[in-house]
C-alpha positions in Angstrom: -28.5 3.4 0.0 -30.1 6.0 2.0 -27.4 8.4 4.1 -27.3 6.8 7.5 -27.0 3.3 6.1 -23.9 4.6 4.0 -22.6 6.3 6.6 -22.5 2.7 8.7 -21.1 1.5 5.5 -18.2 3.4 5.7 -17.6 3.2 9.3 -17.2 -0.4 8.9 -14.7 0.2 6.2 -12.7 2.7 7.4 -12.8 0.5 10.7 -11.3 -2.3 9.2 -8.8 -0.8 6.7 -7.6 1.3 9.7 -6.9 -1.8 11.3 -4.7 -3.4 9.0 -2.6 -0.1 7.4 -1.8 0.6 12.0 -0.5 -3.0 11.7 1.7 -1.7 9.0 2.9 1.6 11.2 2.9 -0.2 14.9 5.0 -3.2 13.6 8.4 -0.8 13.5 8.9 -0.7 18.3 8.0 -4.8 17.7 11.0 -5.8 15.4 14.5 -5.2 18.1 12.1 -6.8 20.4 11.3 -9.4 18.0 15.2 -9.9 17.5 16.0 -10.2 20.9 13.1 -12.8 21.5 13.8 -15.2 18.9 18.1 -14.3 18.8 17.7 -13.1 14.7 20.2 -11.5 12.5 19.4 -8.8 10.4 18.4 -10.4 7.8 16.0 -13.2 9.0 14.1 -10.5 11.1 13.1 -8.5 7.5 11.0 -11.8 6.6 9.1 -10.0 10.0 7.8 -7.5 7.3 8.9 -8.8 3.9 6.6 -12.5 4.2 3.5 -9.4 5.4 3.8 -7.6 2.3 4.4 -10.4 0.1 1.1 -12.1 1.4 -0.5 -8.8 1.1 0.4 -8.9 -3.0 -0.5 -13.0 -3.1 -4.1 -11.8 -1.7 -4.9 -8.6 -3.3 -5.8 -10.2 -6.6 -7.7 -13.4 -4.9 -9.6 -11.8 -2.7 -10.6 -9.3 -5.0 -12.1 -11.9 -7.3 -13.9 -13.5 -4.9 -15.8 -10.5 -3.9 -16.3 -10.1 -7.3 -17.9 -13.5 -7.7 -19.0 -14.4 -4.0 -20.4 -11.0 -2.4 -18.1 -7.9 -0.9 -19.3 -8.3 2.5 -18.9 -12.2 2.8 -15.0 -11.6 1.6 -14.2 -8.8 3.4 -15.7 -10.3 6.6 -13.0 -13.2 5.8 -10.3 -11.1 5.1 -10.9 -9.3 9.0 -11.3 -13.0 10.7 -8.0 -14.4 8.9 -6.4 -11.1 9.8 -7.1 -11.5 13.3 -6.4 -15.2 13.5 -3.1 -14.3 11.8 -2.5 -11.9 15.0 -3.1 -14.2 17.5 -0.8 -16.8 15.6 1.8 -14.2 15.7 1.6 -13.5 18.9 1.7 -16.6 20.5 4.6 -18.0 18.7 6.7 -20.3 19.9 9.6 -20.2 17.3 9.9 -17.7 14.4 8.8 -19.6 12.3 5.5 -19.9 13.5 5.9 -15.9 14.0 6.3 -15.7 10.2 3.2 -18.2 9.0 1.3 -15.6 11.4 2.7 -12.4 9.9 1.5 -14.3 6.3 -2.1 -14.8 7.1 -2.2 -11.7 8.5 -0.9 -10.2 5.0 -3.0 -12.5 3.4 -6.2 -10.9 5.5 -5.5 -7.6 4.8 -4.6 -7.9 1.0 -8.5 -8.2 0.8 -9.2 -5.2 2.8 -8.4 -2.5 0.8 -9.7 -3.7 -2.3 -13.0 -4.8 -1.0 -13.6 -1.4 0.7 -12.9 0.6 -1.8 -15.4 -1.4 -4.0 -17.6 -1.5 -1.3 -17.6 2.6 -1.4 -18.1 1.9 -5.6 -21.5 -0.2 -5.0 -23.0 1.8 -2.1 -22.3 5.1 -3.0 -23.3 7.4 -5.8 -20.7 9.0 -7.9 -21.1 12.4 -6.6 -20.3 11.1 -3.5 -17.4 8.4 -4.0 -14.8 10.7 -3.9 -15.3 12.0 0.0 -16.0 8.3 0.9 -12.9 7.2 -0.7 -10.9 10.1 0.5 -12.2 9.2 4.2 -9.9 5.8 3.6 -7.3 7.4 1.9 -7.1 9.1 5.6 -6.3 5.8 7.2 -2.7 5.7 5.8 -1.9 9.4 7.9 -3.8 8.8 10.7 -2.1 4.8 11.7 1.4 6.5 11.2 0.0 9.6 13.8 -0.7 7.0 16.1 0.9 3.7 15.2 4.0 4.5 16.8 2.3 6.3 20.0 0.3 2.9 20.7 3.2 0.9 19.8 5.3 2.5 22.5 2.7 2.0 25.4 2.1 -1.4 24.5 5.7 -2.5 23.6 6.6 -2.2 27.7 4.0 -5.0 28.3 5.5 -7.5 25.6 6.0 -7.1 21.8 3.0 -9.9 21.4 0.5 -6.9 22.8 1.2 -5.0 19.5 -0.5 -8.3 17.4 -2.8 -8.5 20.5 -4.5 -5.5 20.0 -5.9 -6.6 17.0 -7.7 -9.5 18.1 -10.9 -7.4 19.7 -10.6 -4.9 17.1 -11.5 -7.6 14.9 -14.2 -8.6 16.5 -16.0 -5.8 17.1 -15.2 -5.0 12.8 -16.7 -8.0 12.3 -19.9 -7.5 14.6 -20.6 -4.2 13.1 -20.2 -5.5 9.5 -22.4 -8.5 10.0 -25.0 -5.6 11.2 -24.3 -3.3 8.5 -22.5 -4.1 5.9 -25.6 -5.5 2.8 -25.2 -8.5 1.1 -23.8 -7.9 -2.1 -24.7 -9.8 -5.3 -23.4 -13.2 -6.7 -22.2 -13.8 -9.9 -22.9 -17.6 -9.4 -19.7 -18.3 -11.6 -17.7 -20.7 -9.8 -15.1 -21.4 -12.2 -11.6 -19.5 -10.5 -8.3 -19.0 -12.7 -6.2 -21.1 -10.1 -3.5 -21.7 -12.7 -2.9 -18.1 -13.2 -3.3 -17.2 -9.3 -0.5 -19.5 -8.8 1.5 -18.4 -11.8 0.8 -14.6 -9.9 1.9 -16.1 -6.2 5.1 -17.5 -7.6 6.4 -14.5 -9.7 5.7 -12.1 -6.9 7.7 -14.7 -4.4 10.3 -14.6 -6.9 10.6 -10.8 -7.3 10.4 -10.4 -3.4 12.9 -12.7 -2.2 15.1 -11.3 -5.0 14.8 -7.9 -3.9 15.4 -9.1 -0.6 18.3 -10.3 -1.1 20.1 -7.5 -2.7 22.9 -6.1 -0.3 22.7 -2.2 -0.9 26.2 -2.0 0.3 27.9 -4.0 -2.3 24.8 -3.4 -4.6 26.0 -5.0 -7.9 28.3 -7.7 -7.2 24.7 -8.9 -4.9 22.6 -8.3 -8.1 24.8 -10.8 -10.3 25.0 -13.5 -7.1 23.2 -16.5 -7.3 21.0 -15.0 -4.7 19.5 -12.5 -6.5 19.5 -12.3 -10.2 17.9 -16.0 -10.8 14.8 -15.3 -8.8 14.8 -12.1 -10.6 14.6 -13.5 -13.8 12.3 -16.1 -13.2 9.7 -13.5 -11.7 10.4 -12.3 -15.7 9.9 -15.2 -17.5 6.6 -16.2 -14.8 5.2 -12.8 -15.3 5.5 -13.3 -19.4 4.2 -16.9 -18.8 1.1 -15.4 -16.8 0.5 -12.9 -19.4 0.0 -15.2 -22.0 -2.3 -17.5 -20.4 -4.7 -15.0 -18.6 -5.5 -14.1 -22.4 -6.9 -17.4 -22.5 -8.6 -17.7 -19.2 -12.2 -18.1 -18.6 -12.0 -15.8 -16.1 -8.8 -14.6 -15.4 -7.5 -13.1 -12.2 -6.6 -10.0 -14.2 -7.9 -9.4 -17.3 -4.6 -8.2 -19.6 -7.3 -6.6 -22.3 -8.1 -4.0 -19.5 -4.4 -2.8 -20.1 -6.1 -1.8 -23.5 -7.8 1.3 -21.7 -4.9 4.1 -22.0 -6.6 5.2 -18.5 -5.8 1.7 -16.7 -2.4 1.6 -18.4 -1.3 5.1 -17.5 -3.0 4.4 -13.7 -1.2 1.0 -13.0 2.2 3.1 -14.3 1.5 5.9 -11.6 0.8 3.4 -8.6 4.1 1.6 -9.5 5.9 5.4 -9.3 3.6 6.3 -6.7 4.5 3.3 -4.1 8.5 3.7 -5.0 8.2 7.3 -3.9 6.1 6.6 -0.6 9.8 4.1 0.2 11.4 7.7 0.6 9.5 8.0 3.3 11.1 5.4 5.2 14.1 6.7 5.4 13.5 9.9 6.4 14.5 9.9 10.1 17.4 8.4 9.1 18.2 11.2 7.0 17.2 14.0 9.8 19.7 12.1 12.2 22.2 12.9 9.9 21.0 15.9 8.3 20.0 17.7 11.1 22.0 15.7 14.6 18.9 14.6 15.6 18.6 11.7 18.1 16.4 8.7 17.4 13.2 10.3 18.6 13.9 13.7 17.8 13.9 12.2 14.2 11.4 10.0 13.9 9.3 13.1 15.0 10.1 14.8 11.7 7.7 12.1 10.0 5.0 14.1 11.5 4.6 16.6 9.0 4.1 14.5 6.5 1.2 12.4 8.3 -0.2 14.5 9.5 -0.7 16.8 5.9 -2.1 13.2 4.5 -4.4 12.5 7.3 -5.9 15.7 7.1 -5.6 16.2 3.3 -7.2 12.7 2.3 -10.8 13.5 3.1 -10.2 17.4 1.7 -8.8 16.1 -1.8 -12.0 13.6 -1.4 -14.2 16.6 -1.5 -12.5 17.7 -3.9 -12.6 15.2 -6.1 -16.0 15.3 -6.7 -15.9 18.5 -8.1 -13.0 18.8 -10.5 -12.2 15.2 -11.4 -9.2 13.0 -11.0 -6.6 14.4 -13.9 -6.6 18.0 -12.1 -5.6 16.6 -9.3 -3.5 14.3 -10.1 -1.5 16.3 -11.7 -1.3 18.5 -8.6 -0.3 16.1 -6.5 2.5 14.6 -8.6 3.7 18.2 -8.9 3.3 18.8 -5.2 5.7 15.4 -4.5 8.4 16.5 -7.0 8.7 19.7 -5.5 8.8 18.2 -1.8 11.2 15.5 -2.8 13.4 17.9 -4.5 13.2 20.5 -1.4 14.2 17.7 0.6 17.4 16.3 -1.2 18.6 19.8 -1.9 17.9 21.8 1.7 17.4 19.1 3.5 20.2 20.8 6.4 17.9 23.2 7.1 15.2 22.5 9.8 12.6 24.9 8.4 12.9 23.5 4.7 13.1 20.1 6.2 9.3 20.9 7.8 7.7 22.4 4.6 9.4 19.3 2.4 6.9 17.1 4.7 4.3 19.1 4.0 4.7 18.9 0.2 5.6 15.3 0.0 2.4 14.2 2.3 0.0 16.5 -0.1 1.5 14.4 -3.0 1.3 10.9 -1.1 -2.3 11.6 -0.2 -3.5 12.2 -3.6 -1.6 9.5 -5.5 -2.2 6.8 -3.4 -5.7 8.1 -2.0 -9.0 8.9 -3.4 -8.1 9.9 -6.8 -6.3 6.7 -8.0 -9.0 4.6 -6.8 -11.9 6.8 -8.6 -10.3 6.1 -11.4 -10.1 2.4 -11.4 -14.1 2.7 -9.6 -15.0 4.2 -13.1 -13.1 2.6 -15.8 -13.7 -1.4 -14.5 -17.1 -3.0 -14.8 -19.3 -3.1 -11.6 -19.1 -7.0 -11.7 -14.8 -6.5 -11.9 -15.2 -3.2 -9.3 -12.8 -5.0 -6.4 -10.6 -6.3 -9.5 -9.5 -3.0 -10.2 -8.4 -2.0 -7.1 -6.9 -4.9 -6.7 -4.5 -3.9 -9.0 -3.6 -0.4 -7.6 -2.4 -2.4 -4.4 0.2 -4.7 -6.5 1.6 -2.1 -8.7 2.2 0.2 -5.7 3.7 -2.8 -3.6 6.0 -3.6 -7.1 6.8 0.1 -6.6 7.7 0.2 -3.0 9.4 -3.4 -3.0 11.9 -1.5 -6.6 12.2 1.2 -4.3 13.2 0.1 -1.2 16.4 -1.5 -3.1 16.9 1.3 -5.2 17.0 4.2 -2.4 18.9 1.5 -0.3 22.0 1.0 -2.7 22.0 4.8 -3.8 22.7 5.7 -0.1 25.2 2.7 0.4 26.8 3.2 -2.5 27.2 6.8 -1.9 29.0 6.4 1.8 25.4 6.8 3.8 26.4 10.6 4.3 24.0 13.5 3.5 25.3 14.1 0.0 24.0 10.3 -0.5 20.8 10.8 1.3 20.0 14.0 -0.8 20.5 12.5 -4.4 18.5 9.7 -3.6 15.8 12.2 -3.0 16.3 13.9 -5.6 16.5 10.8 -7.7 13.0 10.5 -6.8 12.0 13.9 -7.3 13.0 13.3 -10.9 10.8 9.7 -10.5 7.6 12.0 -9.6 8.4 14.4 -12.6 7.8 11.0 -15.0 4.6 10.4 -12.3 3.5 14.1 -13.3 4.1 14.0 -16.9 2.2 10.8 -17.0 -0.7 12.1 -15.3 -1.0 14.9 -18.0 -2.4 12.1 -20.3 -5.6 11.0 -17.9 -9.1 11.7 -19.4 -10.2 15.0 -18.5 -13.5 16.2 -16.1 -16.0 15.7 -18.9 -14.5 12.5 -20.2 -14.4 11.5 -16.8 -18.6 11.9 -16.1 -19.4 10.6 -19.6 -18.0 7.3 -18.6 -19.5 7.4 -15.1 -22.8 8.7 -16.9 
């Protein structure tokens, strides 16, 4: 494709990517008002978020296959019209459960849209050009938490259902633009589709998330041996093994466990799951500057900033980047760059000014291990033909990783009395986590490897 016509390529993408990671980072002013709506406990309200990203999981792998088989632009146009229809659903709810078969199409929806974009970038774009492209999306992730929260607090005066609103013209006009620019992609004409092993995926992952779910951090092993938790745990075990086994046998199987062959897939897949349980530290980072620092709620929330603001600006530069000196260099940089954040963090964490460069750090590390440089990889090493596939899989291992994490962080701090000592060994806990990322990093192909296989 000539430059304009990529360049409207990629505005369509980053359009419609941005669209689903701001409902990610507006969602957070919605849920008291949610609460207070509907009259939820605690617990009930976290399906708000939970049934989302479970959806998002259930979808990453279907949609990618059909945009494999069926044509990028005709699945990701889908996955933007179910998204929006899952807004409206949402926001005209009349009980909550309604609210949450809303909140699951809309995961459902944007599961496809990462993928599809970043094999979008994969098809249209040459490889000395993938990596800018790709770090252009990566930039979505900082730039919906900058302003996530601003346009959730104007619109959360008018009514939480404005915050799923929003989304309906923004869909729209994404799908408009796409049906202008985006090109057709090619069919496969294979029709045959692994539903046996897409269910086999939906079911584990259900397991595994209402498990996790259901894991009281406060009392964090007497609620992992209750009847709650530790049977869905091990049937998402047993499931998974069950899966295994019969994708080897699948015609065409929703993920292909041979790829897990490739030492560069294997050792990929391992650093999303690491990657997504250290972006869960994230989350509780105002938390930790309330009590850290005696912040108030919005003083702390504030202290977020560093960190999205380092990855919206340092996703399209580590793009650039990328290009140039190949995805081990700086993957091992940015692994590096999180342990060393995460480890400031949990050790001077009191101190305002080390709180600050911590973010700093930590965002570097989050923008190139879940941005550009992940997804190049998976761009080279999968077949054109199994392009979306691929980066399918970068979205379930880092969701398995963030799901682990978000229990794991939760029952370190509970179990340590929720004071600062607690909030710093959990951070440091993870700091330890991206060591393992860092180490593992070390054993990616090198620059010249890396262009013989795009060559």
């Amino acid at each position: 494709m000539v430059k304009k016509g990529r360049n409207r390529v990629l505005l369509v993408l980053f359009m419609g990517v941005l669209m689903g990671a701001l409902d990610i980072a507006i969602v957070g002013p919605a849920l008291p008002a949610i609460q207070n709506y509907f009259g939820l406990d605690t617990r009930s309200l976290s399906w708000t978020y939970t049934i989302y990203v479970l959806f998002f999981m259930v979808a990453t792998p279907f949609m990618a296959k059909l945009s494999d088989r069926k044509g990028r632009r005709l699945i990701y146009l889908l996955d933007v019209l179910l998204f929006g229809f899952g807004s409206v659903i949402t926001a005209f709810s009349p009980s909550f459960d309604i609210l949450l078969i809303g909140r699951a199409i809309q995961g459902f929806g944007a599961g496809g849209l990462f993928p599809v974009a970043s094999a979008f970038i994969g098809d249209a774009f040459p490889p000395e050009k993938r990596g800018r492209a790709l770090g252009i999306i990566g930039a979505v992730f900082g730039i919906s938490y900058l302003i996530g929260p601003i346009l959730g607090g104007l619109l959360i005066s008018y009514g939480w259902q404005w915050l799923f609103i929003i989304n309906l013209p923004f869909s729209i006009l994404v799908i408009i633009l796409g049906i202008y620019y985006l090109p057709k992609t090619t069919k496969t004409g294979f029709n045959y589709f692994d539903w046996k092993g897409m269910f086999l995926l939906g079911v584990s992952l259900a397991s595994l998330t209402y498990g996790i779910n259901q894991i009281n951090t406060e009392n964090f092993l007497s609620s992992l041996l209750s009847l709650r938790v530790w049977p869905a745990l091990i049937l998402f075990l047993i499931l998974l093994i069950i899966f295994w086994m019969i994708e080897g046998k699948a015609k065409d199987p929703i993920i292909r466990t041979e790829v897990f062959k490739n030492r560069e897939i294997t050792m990929t897949s391992l650093i999303s799951v690491f990657s997504g349980l250290n972006e869960t530290g994230l989350v509780f980072v105002p938390a930790f500057a309330i009590i850290a620092l005696g912040f108030n709620n919005s003083q702390a929330s504030l202290m977020l900033l560093p960190i999205v603001i380092t990855i919206a600006i340092g996703a399209p530069i580590i793009g650039r980047v990328l290009d140039k000196v190949g995805s081990k260099l700086l993957m091992i940089t940015g692994g590096f760059s999180l342990a060393m954040g995460l480890f400031i963090l949990g050790i001077f964490g009191n101190q305002f000014f080390f709180f600050i460069i911590s973010g700093i750090f930590i965002g570097l590390g989050i923008a190139t291990l879940l941005g550009a440089p992940v997804r190049y990889i998976m761009i080279n090493e999968f077949p054109e033909s199994e392009r979306a596939s691929g980066q399918g899989l970068i979205n379930i291992n880092t969701s398995i990783g963030q799901l682990v994490g978000g229990a794991l962080i939760g029952a370190i701090i509970s179990s340590m009395g929720g004071n600062m000592s607690a909030y710093g060994f959990a951070y440091i806990v993870l700091g330890c986590s991206a060591i393992i990322l860092t180490l593992m990093a070390l054993g990616l192909k090198g620059r010249a490897d890396e262009l013989k296989k795009m060559n």
